[in-house]
ZAMI-292807 format. One record per residue (C-alpha): residue in three letters; chain; x, y, z. Coordinates in steps of 0.02 Angstrom, whole numbers, plus 50000, padded with zeros to 5 digits. Example, Ala and Ser with C-alpha at 12.3 -4.5 7.8 and 13.67 -1.06 7.14 Angstrom:
<zakols>
ZAKOL,ALA,A,50615,49775,50390
ZAKOL,SER,A,50684,49947,50357
</zakols>
This chain:
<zakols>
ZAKOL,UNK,A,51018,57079,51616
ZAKOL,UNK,A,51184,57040,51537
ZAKOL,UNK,A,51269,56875,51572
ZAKOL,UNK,A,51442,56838,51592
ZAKOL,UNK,A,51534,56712,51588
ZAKOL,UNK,A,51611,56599,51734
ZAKOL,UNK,A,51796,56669,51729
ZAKOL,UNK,A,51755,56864,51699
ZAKOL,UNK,A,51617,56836,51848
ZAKOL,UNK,A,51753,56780,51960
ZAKOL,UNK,A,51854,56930,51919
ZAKOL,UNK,A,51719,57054,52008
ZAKOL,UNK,A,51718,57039,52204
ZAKOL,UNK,A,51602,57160,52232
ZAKOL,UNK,A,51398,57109,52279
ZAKOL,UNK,A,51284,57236,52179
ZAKOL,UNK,A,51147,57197,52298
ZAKOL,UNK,A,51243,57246,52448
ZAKOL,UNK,A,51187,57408,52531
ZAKOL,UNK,A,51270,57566,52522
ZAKOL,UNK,A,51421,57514,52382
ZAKOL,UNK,A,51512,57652,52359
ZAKOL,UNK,A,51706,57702,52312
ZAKOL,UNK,A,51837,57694,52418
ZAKOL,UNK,A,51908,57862,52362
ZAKOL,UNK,A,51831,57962,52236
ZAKOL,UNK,A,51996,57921,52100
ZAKOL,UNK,A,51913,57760,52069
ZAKOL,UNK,A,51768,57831,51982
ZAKOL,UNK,A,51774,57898,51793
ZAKOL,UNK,A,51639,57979,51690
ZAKOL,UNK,A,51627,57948,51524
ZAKOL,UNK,A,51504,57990,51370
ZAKOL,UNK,A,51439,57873,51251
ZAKOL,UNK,A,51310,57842,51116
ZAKOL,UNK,A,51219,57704,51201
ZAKOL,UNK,A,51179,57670,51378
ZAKOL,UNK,A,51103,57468,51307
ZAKOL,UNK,A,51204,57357,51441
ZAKOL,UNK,A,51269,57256,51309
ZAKOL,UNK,A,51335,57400,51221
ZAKOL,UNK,A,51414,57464,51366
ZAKOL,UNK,A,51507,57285,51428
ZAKOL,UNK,A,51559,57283,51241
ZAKOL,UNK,A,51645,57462,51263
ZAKOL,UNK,A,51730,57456,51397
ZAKOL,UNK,A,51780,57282,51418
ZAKOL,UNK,A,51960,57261,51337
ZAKOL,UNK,A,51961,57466,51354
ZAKOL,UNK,A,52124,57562,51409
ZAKOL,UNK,A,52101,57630,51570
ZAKOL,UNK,A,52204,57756,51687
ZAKOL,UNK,A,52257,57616,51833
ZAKOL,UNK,A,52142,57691,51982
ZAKOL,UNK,A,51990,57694,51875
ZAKOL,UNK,A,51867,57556,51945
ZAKOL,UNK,A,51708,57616,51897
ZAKOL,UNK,A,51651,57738,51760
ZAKOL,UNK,A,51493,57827,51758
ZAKOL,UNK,A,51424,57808,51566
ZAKOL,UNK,A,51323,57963,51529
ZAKOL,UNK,A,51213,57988,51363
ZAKOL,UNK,A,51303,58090,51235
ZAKOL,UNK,A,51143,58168,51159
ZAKOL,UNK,A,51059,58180,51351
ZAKOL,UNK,A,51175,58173,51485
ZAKOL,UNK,A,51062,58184,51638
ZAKOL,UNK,A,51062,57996,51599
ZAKOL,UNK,A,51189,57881,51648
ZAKOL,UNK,A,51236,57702,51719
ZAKOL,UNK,A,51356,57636,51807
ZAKOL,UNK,A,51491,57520,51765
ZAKOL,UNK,A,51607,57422,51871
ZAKOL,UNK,A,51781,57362,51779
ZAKOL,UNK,A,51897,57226,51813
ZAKOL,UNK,A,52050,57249,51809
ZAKOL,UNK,A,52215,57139,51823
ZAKOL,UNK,A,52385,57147,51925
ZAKOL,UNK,A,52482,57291,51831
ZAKOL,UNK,A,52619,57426,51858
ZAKOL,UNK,A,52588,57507,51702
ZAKOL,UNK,A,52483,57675,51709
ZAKOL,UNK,A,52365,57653,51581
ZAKOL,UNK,A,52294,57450,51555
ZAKOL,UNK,A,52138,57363,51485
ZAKOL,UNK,A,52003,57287,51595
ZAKOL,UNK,A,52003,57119,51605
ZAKOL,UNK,A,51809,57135,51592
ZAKOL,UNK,A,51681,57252,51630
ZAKOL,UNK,A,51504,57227,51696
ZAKOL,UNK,A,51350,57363,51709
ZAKOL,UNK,A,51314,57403,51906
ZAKOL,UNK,A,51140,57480,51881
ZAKOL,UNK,A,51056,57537,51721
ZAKOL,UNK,A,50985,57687,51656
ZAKOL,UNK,A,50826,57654,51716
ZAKOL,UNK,A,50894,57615,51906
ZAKOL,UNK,A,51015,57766,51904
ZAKOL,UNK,A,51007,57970,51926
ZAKOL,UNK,A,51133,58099,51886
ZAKOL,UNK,A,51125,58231,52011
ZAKOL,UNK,A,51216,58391,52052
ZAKOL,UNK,A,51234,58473,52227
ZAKOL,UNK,A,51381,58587,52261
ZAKOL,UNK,A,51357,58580,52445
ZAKOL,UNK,A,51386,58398,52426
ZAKOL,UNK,A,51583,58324,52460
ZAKOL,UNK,A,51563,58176,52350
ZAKOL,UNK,A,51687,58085,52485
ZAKOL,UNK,A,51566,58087,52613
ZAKOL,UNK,A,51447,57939,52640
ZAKOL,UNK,A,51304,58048,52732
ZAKOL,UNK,A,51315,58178,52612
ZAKOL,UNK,A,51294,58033,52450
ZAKOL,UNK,A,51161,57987,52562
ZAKOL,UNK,A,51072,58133,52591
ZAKOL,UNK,A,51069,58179,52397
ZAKOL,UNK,A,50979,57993,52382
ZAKOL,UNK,A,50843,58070,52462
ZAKOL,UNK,A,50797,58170,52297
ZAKOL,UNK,A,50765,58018,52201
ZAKOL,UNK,A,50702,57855,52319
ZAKOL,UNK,A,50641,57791,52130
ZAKOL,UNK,A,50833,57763,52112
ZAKOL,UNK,A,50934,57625,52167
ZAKOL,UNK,A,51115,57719,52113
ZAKOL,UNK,A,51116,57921,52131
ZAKOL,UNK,A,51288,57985,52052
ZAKOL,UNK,A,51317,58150,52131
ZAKOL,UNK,A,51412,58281,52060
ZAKOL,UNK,A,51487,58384,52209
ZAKOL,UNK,A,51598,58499,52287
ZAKOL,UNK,A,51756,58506,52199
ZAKOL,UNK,A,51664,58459,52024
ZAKOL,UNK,A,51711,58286,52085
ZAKOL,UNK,A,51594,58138,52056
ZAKOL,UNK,A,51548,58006,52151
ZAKOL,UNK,A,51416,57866,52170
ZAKOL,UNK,A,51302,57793,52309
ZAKOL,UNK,A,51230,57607,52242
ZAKOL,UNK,A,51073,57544,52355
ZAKOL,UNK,A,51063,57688,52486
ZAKOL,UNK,A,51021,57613,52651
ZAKOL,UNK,A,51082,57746,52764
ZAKOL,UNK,A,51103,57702,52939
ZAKOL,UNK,A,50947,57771,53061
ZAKOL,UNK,A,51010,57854,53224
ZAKOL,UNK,A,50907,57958,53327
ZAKOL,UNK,A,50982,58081,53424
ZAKOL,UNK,A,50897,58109,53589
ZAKOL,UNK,A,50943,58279,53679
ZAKOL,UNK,A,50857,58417,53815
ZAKOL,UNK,A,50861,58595,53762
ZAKOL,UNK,A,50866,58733,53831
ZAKOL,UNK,A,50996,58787,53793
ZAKOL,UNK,A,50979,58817,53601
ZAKOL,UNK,A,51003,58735,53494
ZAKOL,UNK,A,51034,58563,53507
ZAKOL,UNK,A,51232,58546,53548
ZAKOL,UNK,A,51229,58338,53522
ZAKOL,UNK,A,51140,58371,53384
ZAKOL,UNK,A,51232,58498,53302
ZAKOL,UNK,A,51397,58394,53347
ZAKOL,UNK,A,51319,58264,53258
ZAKOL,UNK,A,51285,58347,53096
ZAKOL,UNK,A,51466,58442,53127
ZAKOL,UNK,A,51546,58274,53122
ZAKOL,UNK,A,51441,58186,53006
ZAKOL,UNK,A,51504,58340,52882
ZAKOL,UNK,A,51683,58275,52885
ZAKOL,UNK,A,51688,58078,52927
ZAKOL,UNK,A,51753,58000,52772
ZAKOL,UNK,A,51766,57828,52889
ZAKOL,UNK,A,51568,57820,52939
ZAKOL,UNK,A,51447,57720,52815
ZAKOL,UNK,A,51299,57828,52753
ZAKOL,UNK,A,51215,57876,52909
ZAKOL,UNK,A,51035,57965,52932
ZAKOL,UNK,A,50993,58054,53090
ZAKOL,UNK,A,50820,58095,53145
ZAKOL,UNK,A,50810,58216,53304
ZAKOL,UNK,A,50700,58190,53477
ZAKOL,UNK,A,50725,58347,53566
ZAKOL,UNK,A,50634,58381,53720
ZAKOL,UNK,A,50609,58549,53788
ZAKOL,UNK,A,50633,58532,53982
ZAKOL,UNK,A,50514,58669,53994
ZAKOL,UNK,A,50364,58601,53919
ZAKOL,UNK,A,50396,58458,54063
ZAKOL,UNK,A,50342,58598,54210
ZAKOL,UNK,A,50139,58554,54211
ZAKOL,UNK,A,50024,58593,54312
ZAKOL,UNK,A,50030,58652,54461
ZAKOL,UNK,A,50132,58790,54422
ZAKOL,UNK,A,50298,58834,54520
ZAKOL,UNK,A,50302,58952,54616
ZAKOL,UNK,A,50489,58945,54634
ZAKOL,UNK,A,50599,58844,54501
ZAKOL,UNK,A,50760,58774,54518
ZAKOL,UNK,A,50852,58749,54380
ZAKOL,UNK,A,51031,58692,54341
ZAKOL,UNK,A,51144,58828,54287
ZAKOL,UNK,A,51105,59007,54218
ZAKOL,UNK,A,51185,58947,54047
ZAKOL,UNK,A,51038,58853,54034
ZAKOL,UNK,A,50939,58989,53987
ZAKOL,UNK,A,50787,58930,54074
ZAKOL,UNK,A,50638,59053,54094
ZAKOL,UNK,A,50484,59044,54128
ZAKOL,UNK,A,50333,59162,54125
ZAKOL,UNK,A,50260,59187,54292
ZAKOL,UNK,A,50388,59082,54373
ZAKOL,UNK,A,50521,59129,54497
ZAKOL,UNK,A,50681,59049,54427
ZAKOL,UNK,A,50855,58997,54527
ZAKOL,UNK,A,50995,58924,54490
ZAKOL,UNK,A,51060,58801,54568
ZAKOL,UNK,A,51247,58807,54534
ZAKOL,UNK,A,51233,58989,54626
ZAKOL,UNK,A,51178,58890,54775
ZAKOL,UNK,A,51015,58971,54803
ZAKOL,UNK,A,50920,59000,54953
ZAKOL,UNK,A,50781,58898,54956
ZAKOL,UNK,A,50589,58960,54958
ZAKOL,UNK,A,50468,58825,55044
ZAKOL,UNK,A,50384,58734,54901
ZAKOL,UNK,A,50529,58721,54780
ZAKOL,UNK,A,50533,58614,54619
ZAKOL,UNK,A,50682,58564,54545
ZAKOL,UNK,A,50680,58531,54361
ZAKOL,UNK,A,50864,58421,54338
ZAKOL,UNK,A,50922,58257,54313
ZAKOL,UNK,A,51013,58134,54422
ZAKOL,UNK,A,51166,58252,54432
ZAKOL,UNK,A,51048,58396,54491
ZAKOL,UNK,A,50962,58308,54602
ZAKOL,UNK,A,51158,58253,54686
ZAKOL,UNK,A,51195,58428,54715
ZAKOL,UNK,A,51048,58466,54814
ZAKOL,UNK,A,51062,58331,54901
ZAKOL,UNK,A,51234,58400,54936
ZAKOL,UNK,A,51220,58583,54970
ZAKOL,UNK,A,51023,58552,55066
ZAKOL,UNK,A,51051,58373,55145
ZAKOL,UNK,A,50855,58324,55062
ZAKOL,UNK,A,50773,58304,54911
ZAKOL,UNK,A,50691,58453,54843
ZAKOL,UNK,A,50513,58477,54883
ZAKOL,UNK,A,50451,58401,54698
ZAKOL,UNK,A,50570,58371,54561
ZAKOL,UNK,A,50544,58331,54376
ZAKOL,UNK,A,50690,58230,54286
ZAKOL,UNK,A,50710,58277,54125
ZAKOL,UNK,A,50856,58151,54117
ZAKOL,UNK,A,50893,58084,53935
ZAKOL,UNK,A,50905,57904,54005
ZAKOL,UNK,A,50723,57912,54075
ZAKOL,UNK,A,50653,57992,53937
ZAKOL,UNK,A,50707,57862,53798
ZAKOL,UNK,A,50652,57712,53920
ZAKOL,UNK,A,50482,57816,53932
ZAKOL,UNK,A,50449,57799,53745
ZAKOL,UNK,A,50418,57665,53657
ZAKOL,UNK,A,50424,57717,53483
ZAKOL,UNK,A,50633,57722,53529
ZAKOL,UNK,A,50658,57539,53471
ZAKOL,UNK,A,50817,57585,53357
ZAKOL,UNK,A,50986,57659,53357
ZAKOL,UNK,A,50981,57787,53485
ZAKOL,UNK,A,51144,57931,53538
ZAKOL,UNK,A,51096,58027,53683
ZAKOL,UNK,A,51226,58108,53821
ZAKOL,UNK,A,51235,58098,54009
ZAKOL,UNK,A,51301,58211,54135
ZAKOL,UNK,A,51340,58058,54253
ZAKOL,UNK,A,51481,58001,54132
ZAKOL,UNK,A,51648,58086,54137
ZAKOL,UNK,A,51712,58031,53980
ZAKOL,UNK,A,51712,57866,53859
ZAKOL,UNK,A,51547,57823,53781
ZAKOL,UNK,A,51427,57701,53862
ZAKOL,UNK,A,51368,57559,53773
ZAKOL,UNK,A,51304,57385,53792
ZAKOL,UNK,A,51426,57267,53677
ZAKOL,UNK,A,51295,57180,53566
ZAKOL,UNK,A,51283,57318,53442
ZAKOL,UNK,A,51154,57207,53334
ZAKOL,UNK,A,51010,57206,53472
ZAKOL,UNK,A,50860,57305,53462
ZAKOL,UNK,A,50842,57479,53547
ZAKOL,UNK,A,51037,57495,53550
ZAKOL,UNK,A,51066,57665,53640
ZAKOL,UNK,A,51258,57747,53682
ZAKOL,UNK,A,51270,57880,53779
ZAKOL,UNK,A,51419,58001,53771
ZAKOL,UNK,A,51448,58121,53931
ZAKOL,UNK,A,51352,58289,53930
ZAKOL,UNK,A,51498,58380,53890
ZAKOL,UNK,A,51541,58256,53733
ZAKOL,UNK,A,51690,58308,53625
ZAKOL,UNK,A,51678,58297,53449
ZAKOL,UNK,A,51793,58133,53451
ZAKOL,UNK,A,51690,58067,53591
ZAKOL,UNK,A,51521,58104,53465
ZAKOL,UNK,A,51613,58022,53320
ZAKOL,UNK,A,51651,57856,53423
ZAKOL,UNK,A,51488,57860,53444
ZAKOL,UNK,A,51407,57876,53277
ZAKOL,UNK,A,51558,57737,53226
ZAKOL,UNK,A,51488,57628,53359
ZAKOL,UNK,A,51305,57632,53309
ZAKOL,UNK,A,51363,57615,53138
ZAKOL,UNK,A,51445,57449,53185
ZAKOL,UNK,A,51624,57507,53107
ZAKOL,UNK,A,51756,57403,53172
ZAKOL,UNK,A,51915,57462,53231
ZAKOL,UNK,A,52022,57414,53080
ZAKOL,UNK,A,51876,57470,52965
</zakols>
């Protein structure tokens, strides 16, 4: 552990324990090779070092063996001048706490993407990837956000979920974030006793079902004596309105009924809803267990991001 003293500490603002440290904007990072990758040797090169004025942080890697690196965190003072020395310099995480990784699928500006790389090496507290672009970045104590997305297929695939992973591809505002999926198919739901007749929402469902008669009930259907409606809430409205009754049996497949059904859903929890129009729908004490927003079942990719930013606990002026 190197030790500093009292008025180069003060000059570093950043915690090194905190979770998730990473750069602003890529710029701030450089990559240098040395000879030595010994924290003291490292504090003595770079403190008092020129460096180009956006550089922040440089990622040291081994001359002779440059899969290893640490990472090093400079202070700098108040200057207009393009080039200047640090102030001081400090070591962020050491050889032994950091990996060098490359993945060209990887945009080093993206949080979830840093994040997802971590994955590769949990051994490591600081994974500098090397990225799209050739650009270089750094993700210090990975703690990625855990939001389960909770959706009903069919139909396929998944569109909150693949709005989620579409959005999480290009938010450079959202922390790391890391999204497990509970995705129910609505037809595993029709048990015993069979059906003989099955409604169903729409045809764009896609809903079929061996042995089963199937209607849909956006084509207003005549009814056959016995019916089962497989909908939620919304579903269950419209038959109401075009029948004046309930059908005959109905099973809800309704997000909302499902995650109160399980248990195991005690965390961060995005679902959708066709009951909302638009906005999300969220209770406002983000820090309480079993936090779930729901977006509306036809979510835009805005709406989805909101979302995600919610969960995530970014503020407004983040």
């Amino acid at each position: 552990m190197v030790r500093f003293d009292e008025t180069a500490a003060r000059m570093f603002d950043l915690d090194p324990a905190s979770p998730n440290v990473m750069p602003s904007r890529y710029r701030q990072v450089s990559v240098a090779a040395v000879p030595s990758l010994a924290a003291d040797d490292l504090v003595a090169r770079f403190g008092g070092r020129e460096a180009y004025c956006r550089t922040r942080f440089v990622v040291a890697r081994h001359q002779a063996e440059p899969e290893r690196c640490a990472l090093v965190e400079l202070a700098r003072n108040a200057s207009d001048d393009l080039f200047s020395p640090a102030a001081a310099a400090r070591v962020l995480a050491g050889a032994q706490e950091c990996a060098y990784l490359r993945d060209d699928g990887a945009d080093p500006g993206i949080a979830s993407h840093l994040a997802r790389v971590a994955l590769r090496r949990p051994d490591r507290r600081c994974i500098v990837v090397e990225g799209r672009y050739r650009h270089v970045s750094f993700l210090l104590n990975p703690q990625p956000v855990p939001v389960t997305v909770v959706d009903v297929v069919p139909p396929e695939p998944s569109k909150l979920a693949d709005q989620v992973a579409r959005v999480l591809d290009l938010a450079e505002d959202l922390p790391p974030i890391a999204v497990s999926e509970r995705i129910v198919d609505s037809r595993s739901l029709v048990t015993a006793p069979a059906p003989d007749a099955l409604i169903v929402p729409c045809r764009g469902g896609g809903v079929e079902i061996e042995g089963v008669a199937v209607a849909h009930l956006d084509e207003r259907p005549r009814l056959t004596a016995g019916s089962t409606l497989l909908g939620c809430q919304r579903s269950q409205q419209i038959h109401r309105w075009f029948y004046g009754a309930d059908a005959d049996r109905t099973i809800d497949w309704c997000p909302r009924r499902l995650i109160a059904a399980d248990p195991s859903l005690d965390g961060l929890v995005l679902s959708r809803c066709c009951l909302r129009e638009e906005g999300l729908e969220h209770p406002q004490d983000l820090q309480q267990a079993g936090t779930t927003v729901m977006v509306p079942w036809g979510a835009t990719l805005a709406e989805v991001h909101e979302a995600l930013r919610s969960l995530a606990g970014v503020r407004e002026d983040h």
